[in-house]
SEPALUM-966145 format. One record per residue (C-alpha): residue in one letter; y, z, x. Coordinates in steps of 0.1 Angstrom, whole numbers, plus 5000, padded with zeros to 4 digits. Example, Ala and Ser with C-alpha at 12.3 -4.5 7.8 and 13.67 -1.06 7.14 Angstrom:
BEGIN
code  py  pz  px
a  4955  5078  5123
s  4989  5071  5137
REM end
This chain:
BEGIN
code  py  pz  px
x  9568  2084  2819
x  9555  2085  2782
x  9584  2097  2753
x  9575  2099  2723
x  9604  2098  2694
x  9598  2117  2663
x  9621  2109  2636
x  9630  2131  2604
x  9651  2114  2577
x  9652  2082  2593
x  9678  2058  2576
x  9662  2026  2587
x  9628  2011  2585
x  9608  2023  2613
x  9603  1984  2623
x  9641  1976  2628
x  9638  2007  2654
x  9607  1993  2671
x  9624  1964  2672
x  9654  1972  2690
x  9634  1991  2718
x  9608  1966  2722
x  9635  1941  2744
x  9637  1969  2772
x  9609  1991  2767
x  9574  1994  2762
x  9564  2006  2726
x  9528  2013  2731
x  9524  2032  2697
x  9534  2039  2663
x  9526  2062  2633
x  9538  2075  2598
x  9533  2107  2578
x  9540  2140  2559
x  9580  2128  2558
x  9580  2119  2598
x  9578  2090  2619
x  9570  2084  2657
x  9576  2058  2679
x  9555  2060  2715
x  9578  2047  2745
x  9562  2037  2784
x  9591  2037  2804
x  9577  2020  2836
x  9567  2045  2866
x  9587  2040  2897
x  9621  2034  2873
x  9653  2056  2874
x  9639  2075  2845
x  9677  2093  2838
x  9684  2058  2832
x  9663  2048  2811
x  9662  2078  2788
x  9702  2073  2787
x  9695  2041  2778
x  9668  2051  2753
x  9693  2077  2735
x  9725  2049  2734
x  9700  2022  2717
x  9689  2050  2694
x  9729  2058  2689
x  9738  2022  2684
x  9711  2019  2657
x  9727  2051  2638
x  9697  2071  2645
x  9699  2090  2675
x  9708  2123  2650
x  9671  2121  2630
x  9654  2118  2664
x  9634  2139  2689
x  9624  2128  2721
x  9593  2141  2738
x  9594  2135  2774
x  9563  2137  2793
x  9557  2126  2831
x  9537  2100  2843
x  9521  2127  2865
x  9517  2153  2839
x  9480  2168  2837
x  9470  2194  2814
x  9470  2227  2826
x  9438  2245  2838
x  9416  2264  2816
x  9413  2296  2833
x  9395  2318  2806
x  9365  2336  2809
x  9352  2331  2777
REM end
């Protein structure tokens, strides 16, 4: 499962964040810009994925930021849909 974490107003340094995830979780990218921030998360396929996003959301809260972010949660399986136009 990818999630990505967009943060607005973060109070922190994006790093300290990355950080903090990186001893249970997978950061596989990062990125900066117009006022945001993002954060890209692998949570391992095959894991109890409510877990981990509970566990996701209570490091975010015990780093004070779980208010500024976003999670975007996207299955491992997830293909994008069919283009069925006739153009």
């Amino acid at each position: 499962m990818f999630v990505e974490i967009v943060f607005v107003g973060l109070p922190i340094d994006r790093d300290e964040v990355e950080e903090a995830l990186e001893s249970e979780f997978e950061v596989t990218g990062a990125g900066s810009g117009m006022g945001r921030c993002h954060l890209d998360v692998e949570i391992v396929e095959g894991s109890d994925t409510a877990a981990a996003l509970e566990r996701l959301r209570a490091v975010l809260s015990d780093l004070g930021v779980a208010g500024c972010a976003t999670l975007n949660v996207t299955p491992s399986a997830w293909t994008a849909p069919a283009d069925h136009s006739d153009g």
